[in-house]
Structure formats: structure tokens, C-alpha cells
Biopython code that builds the backbone (N, CA, C, O; Angstrom):
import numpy as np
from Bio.PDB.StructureBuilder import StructureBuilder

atoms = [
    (1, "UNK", "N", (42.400, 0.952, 12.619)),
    (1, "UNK", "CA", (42.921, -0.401, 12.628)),
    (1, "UNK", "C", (42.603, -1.018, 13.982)),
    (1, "UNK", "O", (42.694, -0.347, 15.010)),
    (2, "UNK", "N", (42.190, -2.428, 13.986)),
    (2, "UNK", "CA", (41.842, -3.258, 15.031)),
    (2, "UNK", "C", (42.861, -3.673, 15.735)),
    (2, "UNK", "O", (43.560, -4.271, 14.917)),
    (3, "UNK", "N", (43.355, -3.717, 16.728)),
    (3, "UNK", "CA", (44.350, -4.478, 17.175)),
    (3, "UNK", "C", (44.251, -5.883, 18.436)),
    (3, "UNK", "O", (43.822, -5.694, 19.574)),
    (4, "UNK", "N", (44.711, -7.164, 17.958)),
    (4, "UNK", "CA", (43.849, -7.853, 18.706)),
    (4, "UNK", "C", (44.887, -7.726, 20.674)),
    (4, "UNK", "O", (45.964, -7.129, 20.693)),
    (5, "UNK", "N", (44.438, -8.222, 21.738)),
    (5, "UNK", "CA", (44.141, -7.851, 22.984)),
    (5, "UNK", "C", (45.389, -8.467, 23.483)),
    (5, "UNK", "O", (45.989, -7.794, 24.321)),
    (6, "UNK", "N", (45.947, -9.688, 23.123)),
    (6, "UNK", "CA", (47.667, -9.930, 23.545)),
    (6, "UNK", "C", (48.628, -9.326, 22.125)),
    (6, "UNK", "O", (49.534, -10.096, 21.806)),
    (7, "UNK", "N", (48.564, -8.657, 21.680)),
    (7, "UNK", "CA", (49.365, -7.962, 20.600)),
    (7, "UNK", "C", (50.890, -7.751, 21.455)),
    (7, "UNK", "O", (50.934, -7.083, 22.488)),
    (8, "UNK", "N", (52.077, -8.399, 20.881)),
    (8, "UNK", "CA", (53.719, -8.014, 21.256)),
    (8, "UNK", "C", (53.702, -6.213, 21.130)),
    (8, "UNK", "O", (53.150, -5.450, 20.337)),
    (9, "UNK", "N", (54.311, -6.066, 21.950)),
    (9, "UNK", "CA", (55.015, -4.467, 21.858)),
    (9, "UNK", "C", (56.180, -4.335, 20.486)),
    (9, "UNK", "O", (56.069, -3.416, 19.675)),
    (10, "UNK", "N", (57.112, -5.228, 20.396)),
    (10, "UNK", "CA", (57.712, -5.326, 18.862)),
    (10, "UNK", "C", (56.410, -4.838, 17.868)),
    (10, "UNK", "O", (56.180, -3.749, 17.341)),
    (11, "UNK", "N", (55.813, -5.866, 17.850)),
    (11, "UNK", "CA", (54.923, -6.165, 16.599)),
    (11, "UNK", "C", (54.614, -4.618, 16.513)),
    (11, "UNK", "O", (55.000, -3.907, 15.585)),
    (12, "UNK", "N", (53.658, -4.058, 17.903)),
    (12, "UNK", "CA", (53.734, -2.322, 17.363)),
    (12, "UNK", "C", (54.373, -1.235, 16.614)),
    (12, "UNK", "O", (53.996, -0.366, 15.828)),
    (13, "UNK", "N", (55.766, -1.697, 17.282)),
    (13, "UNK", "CA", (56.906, -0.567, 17.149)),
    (13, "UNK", "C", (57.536, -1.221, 15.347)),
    (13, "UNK", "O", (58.199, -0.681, 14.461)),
    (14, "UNK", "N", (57.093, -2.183, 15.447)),
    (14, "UNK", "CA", (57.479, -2.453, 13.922)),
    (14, "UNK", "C", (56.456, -2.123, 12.790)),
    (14, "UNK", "O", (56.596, -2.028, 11.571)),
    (15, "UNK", "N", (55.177, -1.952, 13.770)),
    (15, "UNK", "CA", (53.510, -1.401, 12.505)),
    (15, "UNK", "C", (53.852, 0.351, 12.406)),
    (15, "UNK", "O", (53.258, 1.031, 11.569)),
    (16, "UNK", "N", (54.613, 0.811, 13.116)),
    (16, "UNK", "CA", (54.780, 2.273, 13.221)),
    (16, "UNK", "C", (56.259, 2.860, 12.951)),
    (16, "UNK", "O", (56.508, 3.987, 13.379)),
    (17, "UNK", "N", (57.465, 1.976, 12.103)),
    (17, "UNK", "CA", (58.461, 1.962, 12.366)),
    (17, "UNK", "C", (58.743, 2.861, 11.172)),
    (17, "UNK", "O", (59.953, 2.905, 10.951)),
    (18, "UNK", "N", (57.876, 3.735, 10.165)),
    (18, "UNK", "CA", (58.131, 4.689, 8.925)),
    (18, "UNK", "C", (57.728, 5.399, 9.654)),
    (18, "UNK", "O", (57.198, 5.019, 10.697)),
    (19, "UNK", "N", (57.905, 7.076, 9.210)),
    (19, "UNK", "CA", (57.139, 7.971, 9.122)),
    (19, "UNK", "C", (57.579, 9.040, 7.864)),
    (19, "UNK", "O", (58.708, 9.426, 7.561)),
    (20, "UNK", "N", (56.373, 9.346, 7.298)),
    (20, "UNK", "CA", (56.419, 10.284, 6.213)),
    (20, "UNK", "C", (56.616, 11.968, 6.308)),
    (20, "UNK", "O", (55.811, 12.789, 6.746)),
    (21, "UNK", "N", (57.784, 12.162, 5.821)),
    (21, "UNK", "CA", (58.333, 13.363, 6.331)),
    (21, "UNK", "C", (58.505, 14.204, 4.503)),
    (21, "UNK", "O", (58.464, 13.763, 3.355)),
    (22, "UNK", "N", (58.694, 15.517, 5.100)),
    (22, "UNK", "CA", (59.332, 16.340, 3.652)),
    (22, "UNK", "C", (60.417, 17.009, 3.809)),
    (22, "UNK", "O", (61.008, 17.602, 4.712)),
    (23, "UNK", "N", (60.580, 16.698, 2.370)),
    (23, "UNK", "CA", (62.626, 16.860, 2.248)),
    (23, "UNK", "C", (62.411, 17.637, 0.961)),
    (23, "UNK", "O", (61.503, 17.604, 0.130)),
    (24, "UNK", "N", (63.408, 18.270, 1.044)),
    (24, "UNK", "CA", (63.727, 19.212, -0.501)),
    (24, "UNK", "C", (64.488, 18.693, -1.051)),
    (24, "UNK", "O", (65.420, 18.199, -0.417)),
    (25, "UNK", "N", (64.426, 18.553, -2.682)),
    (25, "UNK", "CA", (65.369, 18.023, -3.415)),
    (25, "UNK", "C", (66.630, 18.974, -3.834)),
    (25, "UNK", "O", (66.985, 19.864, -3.061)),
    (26, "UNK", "N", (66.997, 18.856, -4.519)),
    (26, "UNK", "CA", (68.248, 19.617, -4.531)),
    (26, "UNK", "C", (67.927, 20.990, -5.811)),
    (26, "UNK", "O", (68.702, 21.878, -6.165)),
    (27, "UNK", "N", (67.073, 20.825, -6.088)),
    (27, "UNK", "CA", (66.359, 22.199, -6.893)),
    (27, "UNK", "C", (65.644, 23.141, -5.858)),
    (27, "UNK", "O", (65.467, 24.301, -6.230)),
    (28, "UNK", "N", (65.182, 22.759, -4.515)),
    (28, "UNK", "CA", (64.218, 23.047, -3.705)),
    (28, "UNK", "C", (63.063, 23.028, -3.694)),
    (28, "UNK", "O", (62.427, 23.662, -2.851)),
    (29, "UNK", "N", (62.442, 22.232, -4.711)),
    (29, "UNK", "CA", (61.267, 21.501, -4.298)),
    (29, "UNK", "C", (60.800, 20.894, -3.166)),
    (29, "UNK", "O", (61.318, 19.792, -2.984)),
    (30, "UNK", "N", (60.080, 21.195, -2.423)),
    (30, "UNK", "CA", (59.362, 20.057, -1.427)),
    (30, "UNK", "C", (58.792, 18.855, -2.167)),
    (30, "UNK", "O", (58.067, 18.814, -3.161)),
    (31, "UNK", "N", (59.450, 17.635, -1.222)),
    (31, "UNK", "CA", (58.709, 16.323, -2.157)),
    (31, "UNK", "C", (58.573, 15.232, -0.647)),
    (31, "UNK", "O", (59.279, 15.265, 0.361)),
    (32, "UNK", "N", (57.471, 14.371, -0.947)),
    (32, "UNK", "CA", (57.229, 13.647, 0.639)),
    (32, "UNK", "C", (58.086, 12.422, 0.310)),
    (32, "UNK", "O", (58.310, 11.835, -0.749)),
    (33, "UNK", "N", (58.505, 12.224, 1.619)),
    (33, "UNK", "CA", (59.174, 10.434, 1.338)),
    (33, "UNK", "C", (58.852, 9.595, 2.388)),
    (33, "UNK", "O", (57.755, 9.895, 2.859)),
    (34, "UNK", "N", (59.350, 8.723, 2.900)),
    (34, "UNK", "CA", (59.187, 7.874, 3.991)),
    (34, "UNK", "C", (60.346, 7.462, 5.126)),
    (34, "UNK", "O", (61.046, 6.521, 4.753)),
    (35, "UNK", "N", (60.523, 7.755, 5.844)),
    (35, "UNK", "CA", (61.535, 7.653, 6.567)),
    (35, "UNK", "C", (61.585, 6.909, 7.650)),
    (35, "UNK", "O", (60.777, 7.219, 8.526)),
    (36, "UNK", "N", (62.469, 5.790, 7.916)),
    (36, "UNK", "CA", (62.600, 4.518, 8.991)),
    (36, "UNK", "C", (62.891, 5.155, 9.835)),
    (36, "UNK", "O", (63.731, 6.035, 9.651)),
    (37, "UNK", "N", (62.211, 4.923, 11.303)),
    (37, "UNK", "CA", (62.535, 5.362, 12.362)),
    (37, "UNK", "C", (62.956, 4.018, 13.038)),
    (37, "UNK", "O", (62.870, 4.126, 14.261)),
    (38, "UNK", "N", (63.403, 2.733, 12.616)),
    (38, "UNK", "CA", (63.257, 1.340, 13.392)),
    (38, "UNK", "C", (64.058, 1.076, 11.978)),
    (38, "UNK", "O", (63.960, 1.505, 10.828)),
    (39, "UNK", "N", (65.040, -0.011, 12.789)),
    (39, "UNK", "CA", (65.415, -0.629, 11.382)),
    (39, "UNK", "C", (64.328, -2.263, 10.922)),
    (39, "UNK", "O", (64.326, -2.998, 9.935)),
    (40, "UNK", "N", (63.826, -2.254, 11.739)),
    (40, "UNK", "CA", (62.693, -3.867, 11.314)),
    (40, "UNK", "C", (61.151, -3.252, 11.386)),
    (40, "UNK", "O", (60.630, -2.755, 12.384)),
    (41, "UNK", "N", (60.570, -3.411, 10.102)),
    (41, "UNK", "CA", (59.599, -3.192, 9.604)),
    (41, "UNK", "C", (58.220, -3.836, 8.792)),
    (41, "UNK", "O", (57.435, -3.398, 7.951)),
    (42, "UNK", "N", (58.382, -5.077, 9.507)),
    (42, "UNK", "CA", (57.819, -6.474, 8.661)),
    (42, "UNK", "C", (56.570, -6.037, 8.748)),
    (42, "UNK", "O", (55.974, -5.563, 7.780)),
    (43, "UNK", "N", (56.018, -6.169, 10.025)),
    (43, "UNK", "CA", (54.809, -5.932, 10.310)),
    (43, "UNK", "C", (54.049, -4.429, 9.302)),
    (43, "UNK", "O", (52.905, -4.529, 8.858)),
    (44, "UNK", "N", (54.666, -3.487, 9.138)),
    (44, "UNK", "CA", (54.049, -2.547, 8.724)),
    (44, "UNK", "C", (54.022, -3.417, 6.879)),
    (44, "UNK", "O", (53.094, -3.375, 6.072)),
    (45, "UNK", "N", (54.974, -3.907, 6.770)),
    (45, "UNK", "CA", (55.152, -4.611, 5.398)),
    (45, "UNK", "C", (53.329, -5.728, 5.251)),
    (45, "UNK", "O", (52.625, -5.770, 4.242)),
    (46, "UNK", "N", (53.177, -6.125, 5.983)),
    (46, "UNK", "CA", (52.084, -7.377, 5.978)),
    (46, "UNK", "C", (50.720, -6.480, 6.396)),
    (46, "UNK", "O", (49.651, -7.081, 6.285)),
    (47, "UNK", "N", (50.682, -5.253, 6.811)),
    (47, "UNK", "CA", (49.543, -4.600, 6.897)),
    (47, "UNK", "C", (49.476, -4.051, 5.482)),
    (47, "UNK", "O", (48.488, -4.412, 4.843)),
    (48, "UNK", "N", (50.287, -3.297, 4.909)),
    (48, "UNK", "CA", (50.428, -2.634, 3.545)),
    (48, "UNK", "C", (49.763, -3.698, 2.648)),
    (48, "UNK", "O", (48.760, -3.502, 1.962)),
    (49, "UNK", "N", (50.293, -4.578, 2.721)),
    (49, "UNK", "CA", (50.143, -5.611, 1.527)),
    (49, "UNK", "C", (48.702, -6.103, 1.534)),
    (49, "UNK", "O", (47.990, -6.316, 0.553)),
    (50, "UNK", "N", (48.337, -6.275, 3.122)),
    (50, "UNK", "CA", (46.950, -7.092, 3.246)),
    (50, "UNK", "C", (45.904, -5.657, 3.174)),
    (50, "UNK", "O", (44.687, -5.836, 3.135)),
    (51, "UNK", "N", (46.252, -4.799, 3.165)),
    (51, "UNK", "CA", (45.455, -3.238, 2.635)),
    (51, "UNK", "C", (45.472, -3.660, 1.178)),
    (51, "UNK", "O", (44.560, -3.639, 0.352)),
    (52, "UNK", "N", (46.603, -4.007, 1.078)),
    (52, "UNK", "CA", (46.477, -3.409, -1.170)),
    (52, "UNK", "C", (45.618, -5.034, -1.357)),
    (52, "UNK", "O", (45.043, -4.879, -2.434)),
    (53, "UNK", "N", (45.381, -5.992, -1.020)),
    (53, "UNK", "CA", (44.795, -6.955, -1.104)),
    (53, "UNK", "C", (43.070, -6.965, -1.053)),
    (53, "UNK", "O", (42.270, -7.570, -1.768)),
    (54, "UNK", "N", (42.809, -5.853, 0.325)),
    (54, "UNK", "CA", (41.681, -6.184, 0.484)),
    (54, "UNK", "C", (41.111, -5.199, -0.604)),
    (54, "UNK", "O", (39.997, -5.557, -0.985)),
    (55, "UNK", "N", (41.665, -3.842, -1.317)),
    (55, "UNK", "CA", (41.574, -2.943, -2.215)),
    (55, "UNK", "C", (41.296, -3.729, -3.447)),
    (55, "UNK", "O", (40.357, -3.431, -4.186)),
    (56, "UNK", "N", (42.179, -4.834, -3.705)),
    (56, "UNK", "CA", (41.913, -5.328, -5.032)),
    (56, "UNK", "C", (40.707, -6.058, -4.899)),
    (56, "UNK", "O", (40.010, -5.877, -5.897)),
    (57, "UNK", "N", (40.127, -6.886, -3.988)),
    (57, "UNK", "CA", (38.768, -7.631, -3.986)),
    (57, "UNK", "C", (37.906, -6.707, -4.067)),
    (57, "UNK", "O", (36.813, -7.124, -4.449)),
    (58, "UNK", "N", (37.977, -5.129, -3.770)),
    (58, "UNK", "CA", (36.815, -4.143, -3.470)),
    (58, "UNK", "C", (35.990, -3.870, -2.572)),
    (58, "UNK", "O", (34.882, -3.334, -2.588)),
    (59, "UNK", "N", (36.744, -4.362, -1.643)),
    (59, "UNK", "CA", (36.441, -3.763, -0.205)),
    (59, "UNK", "C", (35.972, -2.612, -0.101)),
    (59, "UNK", "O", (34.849, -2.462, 0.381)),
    (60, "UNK", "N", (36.575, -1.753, -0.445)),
    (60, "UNK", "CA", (36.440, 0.010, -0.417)),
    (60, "UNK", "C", (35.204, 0.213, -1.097)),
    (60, "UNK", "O", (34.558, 1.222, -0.816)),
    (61, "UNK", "N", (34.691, -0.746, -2.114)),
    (61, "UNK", "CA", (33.490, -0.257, -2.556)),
    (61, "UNK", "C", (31.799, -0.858, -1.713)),
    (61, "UNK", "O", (30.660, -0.442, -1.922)),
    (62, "UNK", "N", (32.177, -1.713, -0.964)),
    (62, "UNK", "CA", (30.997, -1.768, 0.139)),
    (62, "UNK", "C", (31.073, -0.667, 1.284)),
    (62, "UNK", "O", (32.084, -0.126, 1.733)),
    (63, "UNK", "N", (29.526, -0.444, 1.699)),
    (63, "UNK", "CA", (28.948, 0.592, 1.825)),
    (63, "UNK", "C", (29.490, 0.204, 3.776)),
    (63, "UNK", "O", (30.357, -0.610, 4.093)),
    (64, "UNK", "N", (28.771, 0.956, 4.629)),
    (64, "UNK", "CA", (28.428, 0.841, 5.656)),
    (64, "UNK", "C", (27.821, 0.110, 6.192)),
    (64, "UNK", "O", (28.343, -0.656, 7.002)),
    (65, "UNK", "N", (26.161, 0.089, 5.854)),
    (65, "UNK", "CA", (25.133, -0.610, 6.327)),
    (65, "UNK", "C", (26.479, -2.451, 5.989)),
    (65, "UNK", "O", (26.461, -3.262, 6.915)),
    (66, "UNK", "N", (27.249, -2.739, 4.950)),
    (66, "UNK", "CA", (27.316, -4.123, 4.727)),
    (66, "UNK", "C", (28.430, -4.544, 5.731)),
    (66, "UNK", "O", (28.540, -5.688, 6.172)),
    (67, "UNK", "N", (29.330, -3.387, 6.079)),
    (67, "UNK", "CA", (29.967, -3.548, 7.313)),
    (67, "UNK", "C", (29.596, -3.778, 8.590)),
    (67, "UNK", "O", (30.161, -4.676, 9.215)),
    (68, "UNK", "N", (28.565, -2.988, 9.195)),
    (68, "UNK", "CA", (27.774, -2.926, 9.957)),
    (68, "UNK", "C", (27.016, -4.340, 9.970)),
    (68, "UNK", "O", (27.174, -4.971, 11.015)),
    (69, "UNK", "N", (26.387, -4.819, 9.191)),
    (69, "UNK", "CA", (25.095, -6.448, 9.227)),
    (69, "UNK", "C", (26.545, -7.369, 9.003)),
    (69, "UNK", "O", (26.476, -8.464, 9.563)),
    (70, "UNK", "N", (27.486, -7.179, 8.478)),
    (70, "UNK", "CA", (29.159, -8.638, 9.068)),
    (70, "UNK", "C", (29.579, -8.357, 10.407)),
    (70, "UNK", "O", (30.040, -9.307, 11.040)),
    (71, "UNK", "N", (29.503, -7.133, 11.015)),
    (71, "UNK", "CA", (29.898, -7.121, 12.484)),
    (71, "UNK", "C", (29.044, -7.634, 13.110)),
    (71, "UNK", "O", (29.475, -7.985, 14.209)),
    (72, "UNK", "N", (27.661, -7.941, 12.908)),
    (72, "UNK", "CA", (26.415, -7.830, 14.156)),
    (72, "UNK", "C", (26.567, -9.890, 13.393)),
    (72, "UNK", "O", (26.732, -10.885, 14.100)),
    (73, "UNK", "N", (26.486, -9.878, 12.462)),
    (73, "UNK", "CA", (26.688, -11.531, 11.922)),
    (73, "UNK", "C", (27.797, -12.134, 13.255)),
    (73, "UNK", "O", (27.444, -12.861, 14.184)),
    (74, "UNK", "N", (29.080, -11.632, 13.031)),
    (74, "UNK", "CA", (30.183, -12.063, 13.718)),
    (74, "UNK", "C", (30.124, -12.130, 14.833)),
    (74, "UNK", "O", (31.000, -12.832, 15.336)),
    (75, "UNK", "N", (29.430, -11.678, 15.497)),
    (75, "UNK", "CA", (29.447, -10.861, 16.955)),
    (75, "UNK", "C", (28.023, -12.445, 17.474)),
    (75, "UNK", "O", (28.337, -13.206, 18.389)),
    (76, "UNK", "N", (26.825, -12.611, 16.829)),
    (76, "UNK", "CA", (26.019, -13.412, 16.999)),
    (76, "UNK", "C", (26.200, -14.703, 17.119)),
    (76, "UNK", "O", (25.582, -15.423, 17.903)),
    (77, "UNK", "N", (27.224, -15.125, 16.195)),
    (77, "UNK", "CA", (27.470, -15.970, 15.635)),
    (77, "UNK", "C", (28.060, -17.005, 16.283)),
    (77, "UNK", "O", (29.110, -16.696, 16.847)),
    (78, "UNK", "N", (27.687, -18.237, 16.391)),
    (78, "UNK", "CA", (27.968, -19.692, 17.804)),
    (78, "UNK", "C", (29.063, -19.703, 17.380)),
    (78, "UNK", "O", (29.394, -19.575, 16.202)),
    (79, "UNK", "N", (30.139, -19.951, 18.847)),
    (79, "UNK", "CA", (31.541, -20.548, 18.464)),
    (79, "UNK", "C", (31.254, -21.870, 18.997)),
    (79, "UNK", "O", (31.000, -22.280, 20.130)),
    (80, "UNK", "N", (31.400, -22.577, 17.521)),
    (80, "UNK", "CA", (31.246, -24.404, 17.540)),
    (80, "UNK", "C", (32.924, -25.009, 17.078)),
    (80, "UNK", "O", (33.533, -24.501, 16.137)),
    (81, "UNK", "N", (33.373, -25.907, 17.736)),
    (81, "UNK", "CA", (34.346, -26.313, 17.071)),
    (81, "UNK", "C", (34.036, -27.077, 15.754)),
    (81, "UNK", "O", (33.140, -27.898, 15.556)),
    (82, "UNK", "N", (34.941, -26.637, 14.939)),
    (82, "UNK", "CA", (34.520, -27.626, 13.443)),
    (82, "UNK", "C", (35.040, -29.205, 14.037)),
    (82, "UNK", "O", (35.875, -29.557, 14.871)),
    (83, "UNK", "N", (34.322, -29.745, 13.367)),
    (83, "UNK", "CA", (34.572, -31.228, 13.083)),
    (83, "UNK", "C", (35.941, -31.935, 12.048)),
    (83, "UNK", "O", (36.061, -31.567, 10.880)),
    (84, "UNK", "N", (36.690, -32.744, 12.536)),
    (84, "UNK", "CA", (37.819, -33.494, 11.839)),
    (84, "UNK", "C", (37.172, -34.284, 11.142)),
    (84, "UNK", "O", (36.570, -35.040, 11.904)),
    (85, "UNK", "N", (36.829, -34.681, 9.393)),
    (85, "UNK", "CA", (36.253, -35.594, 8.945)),
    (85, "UNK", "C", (37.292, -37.259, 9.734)),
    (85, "UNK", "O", (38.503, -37.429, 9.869)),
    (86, "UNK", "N", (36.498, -37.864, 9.964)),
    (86, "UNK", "CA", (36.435, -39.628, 10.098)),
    (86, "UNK", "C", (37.394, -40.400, 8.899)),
    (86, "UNK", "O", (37.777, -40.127, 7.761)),
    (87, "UNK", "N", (37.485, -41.110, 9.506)),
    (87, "UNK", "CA", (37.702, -42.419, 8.371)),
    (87, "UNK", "C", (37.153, -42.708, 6.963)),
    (87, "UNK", "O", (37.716, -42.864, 5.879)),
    (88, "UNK", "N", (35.531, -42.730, 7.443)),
    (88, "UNK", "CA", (34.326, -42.916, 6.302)),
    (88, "UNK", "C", (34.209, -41.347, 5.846)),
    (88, "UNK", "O", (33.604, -41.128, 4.796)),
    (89, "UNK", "N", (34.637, -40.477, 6.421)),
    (89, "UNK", "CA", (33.489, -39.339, 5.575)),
    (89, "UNK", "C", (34.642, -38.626, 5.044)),
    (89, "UNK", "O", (34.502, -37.472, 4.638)),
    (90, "UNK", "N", (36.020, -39.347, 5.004)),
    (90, "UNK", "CA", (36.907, -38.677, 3.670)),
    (90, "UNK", "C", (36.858, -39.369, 2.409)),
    (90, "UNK", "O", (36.869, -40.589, 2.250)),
    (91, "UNK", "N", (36.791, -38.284, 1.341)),
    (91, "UNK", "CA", (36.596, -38.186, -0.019)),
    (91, "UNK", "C", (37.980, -39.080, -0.639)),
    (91, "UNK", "O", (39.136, -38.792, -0.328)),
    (92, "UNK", "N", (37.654, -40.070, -1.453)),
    (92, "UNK", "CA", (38.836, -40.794, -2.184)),
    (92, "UNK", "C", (39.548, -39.841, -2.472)),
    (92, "UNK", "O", (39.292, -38.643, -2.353)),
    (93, "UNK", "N", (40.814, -40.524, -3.007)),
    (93, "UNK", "CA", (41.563, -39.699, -3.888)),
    (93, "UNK", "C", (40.838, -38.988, -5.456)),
    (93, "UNK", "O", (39.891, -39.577, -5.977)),
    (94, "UNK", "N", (41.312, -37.915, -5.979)),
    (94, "UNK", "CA", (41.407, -37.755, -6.835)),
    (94, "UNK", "C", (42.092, -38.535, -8.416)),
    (94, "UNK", "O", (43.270, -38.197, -8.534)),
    (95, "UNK", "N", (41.847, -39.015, -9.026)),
    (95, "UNK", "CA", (42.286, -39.854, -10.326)),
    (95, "UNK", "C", (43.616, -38.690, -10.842)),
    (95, "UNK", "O", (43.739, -37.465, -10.858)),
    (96, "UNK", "N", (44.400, -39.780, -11.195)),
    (96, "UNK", "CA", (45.937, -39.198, -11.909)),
    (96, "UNK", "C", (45.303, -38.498, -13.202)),
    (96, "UNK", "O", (44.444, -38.820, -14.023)),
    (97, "UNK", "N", (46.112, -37.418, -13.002)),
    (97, "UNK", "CA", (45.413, -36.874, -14.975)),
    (97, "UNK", "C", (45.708, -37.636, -16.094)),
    (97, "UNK", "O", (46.422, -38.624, -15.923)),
    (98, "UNK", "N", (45.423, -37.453, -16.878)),
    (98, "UNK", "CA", (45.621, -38.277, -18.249)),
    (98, "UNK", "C", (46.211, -37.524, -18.873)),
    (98, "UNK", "O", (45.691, -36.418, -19.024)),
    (99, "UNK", "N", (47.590, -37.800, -19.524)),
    (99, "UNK", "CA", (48.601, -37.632, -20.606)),
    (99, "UNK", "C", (47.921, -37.357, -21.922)),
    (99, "UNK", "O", (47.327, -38.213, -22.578)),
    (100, "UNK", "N", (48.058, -36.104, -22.248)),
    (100, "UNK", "CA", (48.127, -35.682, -23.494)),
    (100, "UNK", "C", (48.013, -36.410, -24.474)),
    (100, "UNK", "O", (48.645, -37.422, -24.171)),
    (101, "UNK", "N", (47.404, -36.595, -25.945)),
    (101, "UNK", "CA", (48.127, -37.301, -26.838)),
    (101, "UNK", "C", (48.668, -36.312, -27.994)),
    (101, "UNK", "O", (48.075, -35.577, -28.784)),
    (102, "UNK", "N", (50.420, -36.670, -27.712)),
    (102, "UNK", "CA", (50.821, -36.050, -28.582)),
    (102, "UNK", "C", (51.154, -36.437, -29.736)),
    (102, "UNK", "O", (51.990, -35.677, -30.227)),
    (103, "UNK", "N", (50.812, -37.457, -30.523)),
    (103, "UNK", "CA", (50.235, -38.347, -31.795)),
    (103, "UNK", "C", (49.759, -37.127, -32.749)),
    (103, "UNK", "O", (48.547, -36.921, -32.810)),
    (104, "UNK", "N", (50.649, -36.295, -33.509)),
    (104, "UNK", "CA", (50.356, -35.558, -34.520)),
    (104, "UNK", "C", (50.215, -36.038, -35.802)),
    (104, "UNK", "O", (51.296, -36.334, -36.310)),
    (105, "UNK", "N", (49.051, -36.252, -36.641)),
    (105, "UNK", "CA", (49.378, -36.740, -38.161)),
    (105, "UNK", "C", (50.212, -36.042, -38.873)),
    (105, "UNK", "O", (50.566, -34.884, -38.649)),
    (106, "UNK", "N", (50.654, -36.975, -40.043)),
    (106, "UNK", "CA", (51.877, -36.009, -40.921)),
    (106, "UNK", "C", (51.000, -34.902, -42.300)),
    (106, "UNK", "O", (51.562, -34.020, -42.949)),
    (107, "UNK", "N", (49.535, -35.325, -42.415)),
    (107, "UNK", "CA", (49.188, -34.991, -43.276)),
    (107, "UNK", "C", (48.677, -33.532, -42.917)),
    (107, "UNK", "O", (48.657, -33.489, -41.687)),
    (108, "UNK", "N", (48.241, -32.274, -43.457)),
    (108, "UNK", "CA", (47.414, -31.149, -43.592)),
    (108, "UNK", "C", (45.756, -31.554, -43.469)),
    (108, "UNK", "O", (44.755, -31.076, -42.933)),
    (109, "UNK", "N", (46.032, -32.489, -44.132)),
    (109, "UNK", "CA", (44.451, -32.491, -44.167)),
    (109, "UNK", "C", (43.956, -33.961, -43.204)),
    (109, "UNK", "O", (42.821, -34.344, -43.487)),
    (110, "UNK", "N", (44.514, -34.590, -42.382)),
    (110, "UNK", "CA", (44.761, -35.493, -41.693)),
    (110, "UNK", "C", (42.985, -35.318, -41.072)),
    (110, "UNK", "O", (42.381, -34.246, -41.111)),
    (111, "UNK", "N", (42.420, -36.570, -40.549)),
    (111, "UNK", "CA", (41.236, -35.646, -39.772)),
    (111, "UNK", "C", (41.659, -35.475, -38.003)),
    (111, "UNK", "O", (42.085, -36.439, -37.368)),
    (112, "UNK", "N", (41.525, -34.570, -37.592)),
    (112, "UNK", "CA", (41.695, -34.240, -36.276)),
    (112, "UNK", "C", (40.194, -33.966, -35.433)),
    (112, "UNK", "O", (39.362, -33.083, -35.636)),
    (113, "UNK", "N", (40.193, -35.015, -34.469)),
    (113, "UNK", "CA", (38.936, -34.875, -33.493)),
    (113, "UNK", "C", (38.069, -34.828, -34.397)),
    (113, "UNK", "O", (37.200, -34.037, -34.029)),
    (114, "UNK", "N", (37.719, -35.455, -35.867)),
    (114, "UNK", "CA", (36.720, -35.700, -36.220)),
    (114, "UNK", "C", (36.033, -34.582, -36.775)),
    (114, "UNK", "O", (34.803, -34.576, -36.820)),
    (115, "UNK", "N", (36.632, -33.758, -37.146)),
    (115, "UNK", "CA", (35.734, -32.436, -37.511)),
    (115, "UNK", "C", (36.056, -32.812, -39.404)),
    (115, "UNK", "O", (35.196, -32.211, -40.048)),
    (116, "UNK", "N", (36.995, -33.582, -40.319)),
    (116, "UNK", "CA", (36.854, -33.871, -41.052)),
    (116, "UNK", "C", (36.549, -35.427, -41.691)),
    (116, "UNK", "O", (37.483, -36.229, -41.714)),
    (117, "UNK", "N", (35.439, -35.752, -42.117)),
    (117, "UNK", "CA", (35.406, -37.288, -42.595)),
    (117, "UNK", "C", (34.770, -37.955, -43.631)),
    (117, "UNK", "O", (34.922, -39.168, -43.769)),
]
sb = StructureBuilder()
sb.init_structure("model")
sb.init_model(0)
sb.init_chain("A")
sb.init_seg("    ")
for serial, (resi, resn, name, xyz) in enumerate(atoms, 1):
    if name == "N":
        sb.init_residue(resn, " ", resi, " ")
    sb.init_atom(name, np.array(xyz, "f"), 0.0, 1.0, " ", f" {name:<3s}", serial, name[0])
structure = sb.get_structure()
């Protein structure tokens, strides 16, 4: 994991605030669980989540080499400030949607959208 260069000391102690330990159940099985060493744990909460996130896009299934050619991209790459569109170069509004017609005929055999005539 990356960690960026002014990172809070909280924010740490809250990315490290579980640890997975083993406990016997009451048969004596060994079984693993998770155990709070901190009672505030957000941060480890928003890494978990943004893990199971990047898992579902399929992250895990790009290779090396594609990791490797986005680091050397990133790393090259001009820091330009983006531009605030203007006055002129914002896009109208969007048009209000149009209402349904809920105008049902009474008949079965009524024609609908023309598919009978």
C-alpha cells in the first residue's frame, strides 16, 4: 500500500486498528477472527471497501507490464491546470423530459403505436 507524504498519524493507527487473531470455540476448534485493537476504524473501513471495489472492475486481472506502462504514463505526464469552462463554452441546459402518455384505450384490440391498422 502507497501512502501519500503528509498522511495524519490517526489516519494510520486507524488503517491498522484490527488484527486477526485465533480463538477456540467452545468445542475447541481453532477458528480466525478479527480483533479491534483501537476503538475507531474508519480508515481501515474505506481501504477495505475501495479494495473490494477495485476487485470488482478487475483490477487483479491486469498483468504487470499494464501496471508498470500507467506508472511510467503518470510519472511523464504534464501537470497542466484544467481549464474552468467560460460563459460561451457552457453547454445549455438539458430539455425537461416528457411525460408519459398514460392514455390507455378501453378496447383489446385498440391499435397501440400503430402496429395494428
Amino acid at each position: 500500500m502507497h501512502l501519500p507524504q503528509g498522511i495524519e498519524a490517526e489516519w494510520v493507527k486507524q488503517l491498522v486498528a484490527e488484527q486477526l487473531r485465533t480463538a477456540k470455540d467452545r468445542r475447541g476448534f481453532a477458528r480466525q477472527e478479527w480483533a479491534k485493537l483501537r476503538e475507531r476504524n474508519e480508515a481501515l473501513d474505506c481501504a477495505v471497501l475501495a479494495r473490494a471495489a477495485l476487485w470488482l472492475l478487475g483490477a487483479d486481472r491486469y498483468g504487470e507490464r499494464f501496471w508498470a506502462r500507467l506508472r511510467e504514463d503518470v510519472a511523464n505526464a504534464p501537470l497542466q491546470p484544467r481549464e474552468m469552462p467560460t460563459g460561451g463554452n457552457v453547454a445549455p441546459p438539458a430539455p425537461p423530459p416528457v411525460a408519459p402518455d398514460t392514455h390507455r384505450p378501453r378496447g383489446w384490440l385498440a391499435p397501440r403505436s400503430g402496429w395494428l391498422r
